[in-house]
C-alpha positions in Angstrom: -42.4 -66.4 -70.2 -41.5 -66.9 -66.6 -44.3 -67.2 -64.2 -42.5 -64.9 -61.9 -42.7 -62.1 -64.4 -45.5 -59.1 -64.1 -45.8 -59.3 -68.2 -47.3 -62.7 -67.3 -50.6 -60.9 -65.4 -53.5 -59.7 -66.6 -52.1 -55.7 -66.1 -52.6 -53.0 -68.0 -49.5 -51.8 -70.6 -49.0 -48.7 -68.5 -49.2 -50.5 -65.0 -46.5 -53.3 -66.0 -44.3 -49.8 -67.4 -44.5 -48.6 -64.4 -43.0 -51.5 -62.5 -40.5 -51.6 -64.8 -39.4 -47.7 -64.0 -39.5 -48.6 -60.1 -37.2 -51.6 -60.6 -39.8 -54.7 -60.1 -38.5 -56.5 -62.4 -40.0 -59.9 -61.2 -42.5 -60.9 -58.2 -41.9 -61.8 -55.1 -43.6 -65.3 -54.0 -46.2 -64.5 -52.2 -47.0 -62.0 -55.1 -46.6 -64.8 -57.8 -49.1 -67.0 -56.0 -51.7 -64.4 -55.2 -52.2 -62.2 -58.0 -53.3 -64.4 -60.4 -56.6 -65.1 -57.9 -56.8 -61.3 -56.8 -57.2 -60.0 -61.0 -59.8 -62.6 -60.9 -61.7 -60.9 -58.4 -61.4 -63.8 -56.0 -60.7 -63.5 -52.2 -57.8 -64.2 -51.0 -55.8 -64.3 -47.6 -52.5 -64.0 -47.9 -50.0 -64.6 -45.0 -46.8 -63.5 -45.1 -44.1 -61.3 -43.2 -43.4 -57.7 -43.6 -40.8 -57.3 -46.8 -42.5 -60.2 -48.6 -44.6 -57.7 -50.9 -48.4 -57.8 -49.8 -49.0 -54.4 -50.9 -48.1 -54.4 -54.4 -49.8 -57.4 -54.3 -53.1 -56.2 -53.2 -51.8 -52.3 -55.0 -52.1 -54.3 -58.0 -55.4 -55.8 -57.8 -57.5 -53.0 -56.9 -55.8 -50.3 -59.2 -56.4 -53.0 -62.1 -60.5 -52.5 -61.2 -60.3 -48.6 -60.2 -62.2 -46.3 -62.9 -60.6 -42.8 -62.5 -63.0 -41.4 -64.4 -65.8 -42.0 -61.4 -64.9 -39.9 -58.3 -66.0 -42.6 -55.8 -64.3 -44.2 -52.8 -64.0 -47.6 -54.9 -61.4 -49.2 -52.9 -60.9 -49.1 -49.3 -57.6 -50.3 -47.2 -57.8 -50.9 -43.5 -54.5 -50.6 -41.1 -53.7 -51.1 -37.9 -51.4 -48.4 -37.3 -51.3 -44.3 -39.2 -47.2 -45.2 -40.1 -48.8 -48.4 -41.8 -51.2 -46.6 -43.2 -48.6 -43.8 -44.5 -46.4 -46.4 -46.0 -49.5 -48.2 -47.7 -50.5 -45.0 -49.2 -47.1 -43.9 -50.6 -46.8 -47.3 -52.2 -50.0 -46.7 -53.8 -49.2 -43.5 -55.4 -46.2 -45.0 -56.6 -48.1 -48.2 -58.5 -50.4 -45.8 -59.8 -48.2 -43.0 -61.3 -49.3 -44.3 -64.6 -52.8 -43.7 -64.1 -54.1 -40.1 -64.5 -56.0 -38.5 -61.7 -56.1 -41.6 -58.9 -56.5 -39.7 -55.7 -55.3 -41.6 -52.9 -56.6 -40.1 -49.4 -54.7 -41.3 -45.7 -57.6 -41.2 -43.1 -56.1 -41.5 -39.4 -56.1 -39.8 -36.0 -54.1 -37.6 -34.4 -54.5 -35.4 -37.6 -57.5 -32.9 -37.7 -61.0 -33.9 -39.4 -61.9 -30.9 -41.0 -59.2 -31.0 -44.1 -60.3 -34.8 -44.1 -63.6 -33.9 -45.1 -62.5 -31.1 -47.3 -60.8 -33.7 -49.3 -63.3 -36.3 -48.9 -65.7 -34.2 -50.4 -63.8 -33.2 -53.7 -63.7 -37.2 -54.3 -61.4 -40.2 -54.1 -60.9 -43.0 -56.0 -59.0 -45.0 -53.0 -59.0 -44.4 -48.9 -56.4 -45.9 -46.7 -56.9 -45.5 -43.0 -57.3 -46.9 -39.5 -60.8 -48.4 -38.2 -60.7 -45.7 -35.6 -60.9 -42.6 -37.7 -62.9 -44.2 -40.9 -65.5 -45.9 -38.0 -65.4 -41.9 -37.1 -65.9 -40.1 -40.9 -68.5 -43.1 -41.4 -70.9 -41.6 -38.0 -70.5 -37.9 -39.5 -72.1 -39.1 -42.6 -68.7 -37.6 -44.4 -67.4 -40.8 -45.8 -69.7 -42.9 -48.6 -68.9 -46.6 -49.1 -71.5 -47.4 -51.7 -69.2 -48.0 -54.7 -66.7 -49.7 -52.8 -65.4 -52.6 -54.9 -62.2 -54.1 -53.1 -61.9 -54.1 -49.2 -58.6 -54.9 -47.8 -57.7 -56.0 -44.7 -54.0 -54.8 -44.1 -52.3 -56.6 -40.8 -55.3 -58.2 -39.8 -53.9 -60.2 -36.7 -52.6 -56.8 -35.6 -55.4 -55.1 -36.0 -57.6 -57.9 -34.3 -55.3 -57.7 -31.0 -55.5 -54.1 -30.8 -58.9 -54.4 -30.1 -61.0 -53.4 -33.3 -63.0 -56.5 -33.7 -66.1 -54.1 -33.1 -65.3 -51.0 -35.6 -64.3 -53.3 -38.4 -67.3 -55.0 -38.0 -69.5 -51.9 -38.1 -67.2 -50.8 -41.6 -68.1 -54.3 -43.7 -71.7 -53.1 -42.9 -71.2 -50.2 -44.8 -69.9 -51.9 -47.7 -71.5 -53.4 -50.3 -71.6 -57.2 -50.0 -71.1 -57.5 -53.8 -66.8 -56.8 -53.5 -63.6 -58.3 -53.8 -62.1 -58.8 -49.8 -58.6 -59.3 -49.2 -57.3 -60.1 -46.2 -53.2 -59.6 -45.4 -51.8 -61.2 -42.1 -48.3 -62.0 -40.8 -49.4 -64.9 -38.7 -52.9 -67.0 -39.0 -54.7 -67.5 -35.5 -58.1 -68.2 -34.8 -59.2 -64.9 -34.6 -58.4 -64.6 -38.2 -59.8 -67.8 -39.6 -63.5 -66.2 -37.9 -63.1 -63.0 -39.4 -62.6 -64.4 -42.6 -65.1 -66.8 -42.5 -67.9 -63.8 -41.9 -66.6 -61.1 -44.7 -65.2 -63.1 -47.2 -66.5 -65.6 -49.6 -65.0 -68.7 -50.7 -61.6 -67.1 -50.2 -58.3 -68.8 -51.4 -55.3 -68.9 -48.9 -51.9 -68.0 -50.1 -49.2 -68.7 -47.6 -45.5 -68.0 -47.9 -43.6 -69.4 -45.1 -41.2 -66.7 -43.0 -37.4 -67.9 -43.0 -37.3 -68.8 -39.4 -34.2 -70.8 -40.3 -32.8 -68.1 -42.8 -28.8 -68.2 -42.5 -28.1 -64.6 -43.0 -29.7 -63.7 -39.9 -27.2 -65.0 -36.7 -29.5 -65.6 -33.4 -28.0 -64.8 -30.0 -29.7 -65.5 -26.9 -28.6 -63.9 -23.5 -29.5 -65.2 -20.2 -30.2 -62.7 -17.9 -32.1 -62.3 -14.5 -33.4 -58.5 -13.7 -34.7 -55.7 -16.0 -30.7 -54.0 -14.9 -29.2 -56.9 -16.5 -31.1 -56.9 -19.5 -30.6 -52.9 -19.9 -26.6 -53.6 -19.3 -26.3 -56.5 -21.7 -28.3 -54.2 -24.3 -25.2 -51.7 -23.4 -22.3 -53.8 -23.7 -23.7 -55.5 -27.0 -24.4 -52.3 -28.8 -20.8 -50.7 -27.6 -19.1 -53.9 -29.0 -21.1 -53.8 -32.2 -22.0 -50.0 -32.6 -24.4 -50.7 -35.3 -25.4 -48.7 -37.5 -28.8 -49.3 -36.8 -30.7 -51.4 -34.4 -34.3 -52.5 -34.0 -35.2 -52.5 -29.9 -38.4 -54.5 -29.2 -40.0 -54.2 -26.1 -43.5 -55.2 -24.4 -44.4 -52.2 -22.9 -44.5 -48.5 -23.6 -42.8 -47.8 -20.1 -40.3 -50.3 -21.1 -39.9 -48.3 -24.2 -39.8 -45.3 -22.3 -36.9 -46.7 -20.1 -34.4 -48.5 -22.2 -34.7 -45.0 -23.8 -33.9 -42.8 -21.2 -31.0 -45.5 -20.2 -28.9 -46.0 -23.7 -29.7 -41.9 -24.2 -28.0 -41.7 -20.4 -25.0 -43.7 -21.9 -24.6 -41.5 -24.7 -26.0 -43.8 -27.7 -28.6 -42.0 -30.6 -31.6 -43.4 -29.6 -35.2 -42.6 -29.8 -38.6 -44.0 -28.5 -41.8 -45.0 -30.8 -44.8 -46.1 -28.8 -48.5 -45.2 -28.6 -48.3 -42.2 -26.6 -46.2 -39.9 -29.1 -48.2 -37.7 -30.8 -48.6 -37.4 -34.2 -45.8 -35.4 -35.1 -43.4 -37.0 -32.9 -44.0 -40.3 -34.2 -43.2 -39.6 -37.7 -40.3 -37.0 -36.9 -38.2 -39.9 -34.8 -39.5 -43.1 -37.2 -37.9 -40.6 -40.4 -34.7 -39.9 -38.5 -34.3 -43.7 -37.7 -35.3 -44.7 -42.0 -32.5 -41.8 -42.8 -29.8 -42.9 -40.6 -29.4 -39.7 -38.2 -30.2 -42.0 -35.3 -29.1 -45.2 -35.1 -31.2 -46.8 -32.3 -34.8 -47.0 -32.1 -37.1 -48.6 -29.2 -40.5 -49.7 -29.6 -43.1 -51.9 -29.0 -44.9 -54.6 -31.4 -47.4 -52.3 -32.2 -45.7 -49.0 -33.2 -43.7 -50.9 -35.1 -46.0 -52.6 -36.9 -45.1 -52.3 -41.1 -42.2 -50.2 -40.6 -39.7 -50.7 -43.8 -36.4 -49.7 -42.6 -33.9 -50.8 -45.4 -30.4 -52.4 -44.2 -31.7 -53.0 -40.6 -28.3 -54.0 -38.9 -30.0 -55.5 -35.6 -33.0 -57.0 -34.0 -33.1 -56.7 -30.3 -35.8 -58.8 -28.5 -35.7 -56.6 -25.0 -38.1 -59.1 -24.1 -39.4 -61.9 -25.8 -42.4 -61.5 -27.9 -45.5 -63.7 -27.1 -45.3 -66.8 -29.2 -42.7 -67.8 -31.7 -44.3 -66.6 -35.1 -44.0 -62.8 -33.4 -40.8 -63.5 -33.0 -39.9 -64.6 -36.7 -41.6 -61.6 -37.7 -39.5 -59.4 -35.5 -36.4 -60.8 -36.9 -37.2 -60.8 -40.1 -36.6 -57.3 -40.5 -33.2 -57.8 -40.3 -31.0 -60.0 -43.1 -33.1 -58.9 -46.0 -32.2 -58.5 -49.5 -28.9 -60.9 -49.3 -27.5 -58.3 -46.3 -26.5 -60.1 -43.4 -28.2 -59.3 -39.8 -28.0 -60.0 -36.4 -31.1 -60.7 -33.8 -30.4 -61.0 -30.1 -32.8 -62.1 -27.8 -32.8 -62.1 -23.7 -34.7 -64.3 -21.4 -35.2 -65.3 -17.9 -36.2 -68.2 -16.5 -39.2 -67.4 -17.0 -38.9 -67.8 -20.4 -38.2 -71.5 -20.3 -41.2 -72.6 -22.1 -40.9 -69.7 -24.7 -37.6 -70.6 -25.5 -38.5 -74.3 -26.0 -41.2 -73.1 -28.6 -37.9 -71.4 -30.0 -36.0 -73.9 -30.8 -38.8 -76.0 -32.5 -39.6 -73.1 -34.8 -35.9 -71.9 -35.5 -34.4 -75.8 -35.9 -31.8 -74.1 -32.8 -30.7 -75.8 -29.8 -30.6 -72.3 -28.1 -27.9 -72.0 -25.6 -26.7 -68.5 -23.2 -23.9 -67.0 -25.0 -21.5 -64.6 -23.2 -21.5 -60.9 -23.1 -18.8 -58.3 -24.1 -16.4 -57.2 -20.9 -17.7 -54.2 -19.3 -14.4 -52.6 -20.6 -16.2 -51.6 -23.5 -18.5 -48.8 -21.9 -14.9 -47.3 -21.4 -15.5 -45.5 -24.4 -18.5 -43.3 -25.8 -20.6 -44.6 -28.3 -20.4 -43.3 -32.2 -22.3 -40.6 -33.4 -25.1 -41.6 -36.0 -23.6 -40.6 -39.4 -26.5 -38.4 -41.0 -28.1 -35.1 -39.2 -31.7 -34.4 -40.3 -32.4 -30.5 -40.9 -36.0 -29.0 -40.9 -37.2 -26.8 -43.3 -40.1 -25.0 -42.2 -41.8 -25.3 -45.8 -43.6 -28.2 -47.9 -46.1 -29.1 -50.3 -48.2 -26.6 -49.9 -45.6 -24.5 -50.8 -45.0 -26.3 -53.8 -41.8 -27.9 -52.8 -40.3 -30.3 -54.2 -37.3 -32.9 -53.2 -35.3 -31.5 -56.4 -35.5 -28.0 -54.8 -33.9 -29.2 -51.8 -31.2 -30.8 -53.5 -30.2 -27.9 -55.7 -30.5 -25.0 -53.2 -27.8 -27.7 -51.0 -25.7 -28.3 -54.0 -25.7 -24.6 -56.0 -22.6 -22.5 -56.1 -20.9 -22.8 -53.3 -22.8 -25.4 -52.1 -22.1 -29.0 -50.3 -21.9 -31.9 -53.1 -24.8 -34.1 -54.0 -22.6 -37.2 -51.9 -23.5 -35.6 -48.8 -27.1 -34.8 -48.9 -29.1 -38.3 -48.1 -32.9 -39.2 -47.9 -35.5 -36.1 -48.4 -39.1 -36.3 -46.8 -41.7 -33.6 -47.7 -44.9 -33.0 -45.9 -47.8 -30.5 -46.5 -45.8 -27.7 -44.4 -42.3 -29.1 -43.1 -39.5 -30.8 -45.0 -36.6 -33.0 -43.9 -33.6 -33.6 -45.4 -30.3 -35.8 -44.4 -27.0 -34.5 -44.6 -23.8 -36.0 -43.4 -22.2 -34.9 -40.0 -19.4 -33.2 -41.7 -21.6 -31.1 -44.0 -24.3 -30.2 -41.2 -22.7 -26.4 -40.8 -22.2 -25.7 -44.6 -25.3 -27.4 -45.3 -27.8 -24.7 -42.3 -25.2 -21.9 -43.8 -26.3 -22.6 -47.5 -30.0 -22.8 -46.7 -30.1 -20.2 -44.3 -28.6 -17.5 -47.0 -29.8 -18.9 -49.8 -33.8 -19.2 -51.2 -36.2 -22.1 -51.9 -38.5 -21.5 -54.5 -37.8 -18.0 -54.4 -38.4 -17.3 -50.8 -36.1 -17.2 -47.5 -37.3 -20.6 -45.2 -36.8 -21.4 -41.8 -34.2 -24.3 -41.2 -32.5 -26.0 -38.2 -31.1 -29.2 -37.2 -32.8 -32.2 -35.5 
């Protein structure tokens, strides 16, 4: 049997079913050389980029040790970010859908406490959540870490560099020494190598190389001198390109905040993701980008951080990131899955020695290439294809994505090629419909029910 296949591991019947349903039909590498030691209870650090399957990976291992019939927090996954956190959680519920009763519970800020501990108290089997927020549940004595089994440590470089050394720390205390500790990273620096030598025992490593060299991405690299030249190179490119979705990294949130307000100035579909949204905002403008009703989005390393978006068309490197590995990890996110992608990059001079780092880790002799006319911001740019409507109803009303797709595609009703990705949270659901179908699609909604009852809707 191949050593690549799931039937190989030590899973459960239902578990390796399951996989099959979702369409993993064989693992990924850094999945074939770490789960073997992770159903063996060992600790493992794995480093790899985002796309490369670390949470299955780690999914795997702790549902493989989780007793639903004990309603104790047994596993516990630390993220840097609440989007990472959502994703890891979704994931989660999707390995275990073969397992009856696993109650998987997001714990982040910007959401309140109170329905937190609501839920925390009618018990969990497995907690994903930020050090912030669990560091916060853990001082109100409303989250218990006693029967914790298997701790994972989800973007552990990120979350060392946004500062929460001291509240992850103050978590392994809480735990119980005897566990299984797994530790994911996109990139291995010191900071990392400490941490693990103080929570983990004996760990193995597991690295899988990123593609810095990976021929479906093509690398561009634009010389420019000001901040104005780098915001009117990012024009011209994406009017000569008009992808259908690009990737815009910058350092800063007011750099965020002003390539925004620029390509929004010039007409593009853009939209900002940094630390400063709320909530709300953040997941409302990261869904639109992942369902293709806008096609630009800006953001720093941080907010960004785990995001998924399948067929990324671009990487833009606003500014270049802080040392080479970043930067392989930025662009990475592009060219997956046999798709082509593109990743342009601008610099300065004072970028020289970054550059030269550049080239030794992408096997490039990087030279300034030349930018479109300006003849091309003659014309507007293209609308994004897909329009998100809001319903004003969720899971708490018991709704369900099916719903939305049959009260769109009844009599009458727009057809089932129009209607893209549907997102449902506990009271607000999004849907994606195509441009053309935006009027019939509010028209159908508006006069017809969901799950019996008349619901709120408008576009995004």
């Amino acid at each position: 049997m191949s050593q690549t296949n799931f039937q190989a591991l030590a899973l459960s019947q239902g578990l390796i079913d399951n996989l099959a349903s979702l369409g993993y039909t064989s693992m990924t590498p850094i999945q074939a050389q770490s789960l073997p030691a992770i159903l063996a209870g060992k600790d493992v650090i794995a480093q790899g980029k985002t796309g490369s399957g670390k949470t299955a990976a780690f999914g795997l291992g702790l549902l493989s040790v989780i007793d639903p019939a004990k309603f104790t927090v047994q596993s516990l996954v630390l993220c840097p970010t609440r989007e990472l956190a959502d994703q890891v959680a979704t994931e989660l519920r999707r390995l275990a859908r073969s397992i009856p009763n696993i109650k998987v519970l997001t714990l982040c800020g910007g959401k309140p406490v109170g329905p937190q501990i609501t839920s925390l108290k009618k018990g969990v089997h497995i907690v994903v959540g930020t050090p912030g927020r669990i560091e916060d549940h853990l001082k109100r004595e409303s989250l218990e870490l006693n029967s914790v089994s298997t701790l994972v440590l989800d973007e552990a470089d990120r979350m060392l560099q946004m500062g929460f050394q001291e509240s992850i720390d103050a978590i392994v205390e809480c735990v119980p020494q005897q566990r299984q500790t797994l530790l994911l990273s996109a990139t291995y620096p010191p900071q990392i190598e400490a941490i693990a030598a103080r929570v983990m025992r004996d760990p193995e490593m597991v690295v899988v190389e990123a593609d810095a060299d990976d021929p479906s991405i093509e690398h561009s690299f634009f010389e420019v001198v000001s901040v104005q030249d780098r915001l009117h190179a990012l024009c011209l490119l994406l009017m000569q390109h008009q992808p259908e979705s690009a990737l815009v990294f910058c350092t800063t949130k007011q750099d965020v905040q002003d390539v925004t307000t620029r390509l929004h100035k010039k007409g593009f579909s853009v939209l900002a993701l940094h630390g400063d949204l709320d909530q709300r905002e953040r997941d409302q403008n990261l869904l639109r980008f992942a369902n293709r009703s806008v096609k630009i989005l800006v953001a720093t390393d941080v907010a960004a951080r785990g995001l998924d978006i399948d067929g990324l068309d671009v990487v833009v490197n606003f500014n270049l990131a802080r040392d080479a590995e970043v930067h392989v990890h930025r662009v990475g996110r592009t060219g997956r899955a046999g798709e082509s992608g593109l990743a342009w990059s601008f610099y300065s001079d004072a970028d020289k020695r970054r550059i030269v780092l550049l080239e030794e880790t992408l096997g490039l002799q990087i030279k300034p290439q030349s930018l479109p006319r300006n003849s091309v911001l003659d014309h507007q740019p293209a609308r994004a294809a897909m329009v998100t409507l809001l319903l004003e109803a969720g899971k708490k009303q018991k709704v369900r994505a099916g719903d939305i797709l049959g009260a769109l595609t009844g009599e009458g009703g727009v057809s089932g090629d129009s209607v893209g990705k549907i997102n449902i949270f506990e009271n607000r659901s999004f849907v994606a419909v195509q441009r053309q179908a935006v009027n019939a699609s509010l028209e159908k909604l508006k006069n017809g029910k969901l799950k019996g009852r008349k619901v709120r809707v408008r576009s995004l």
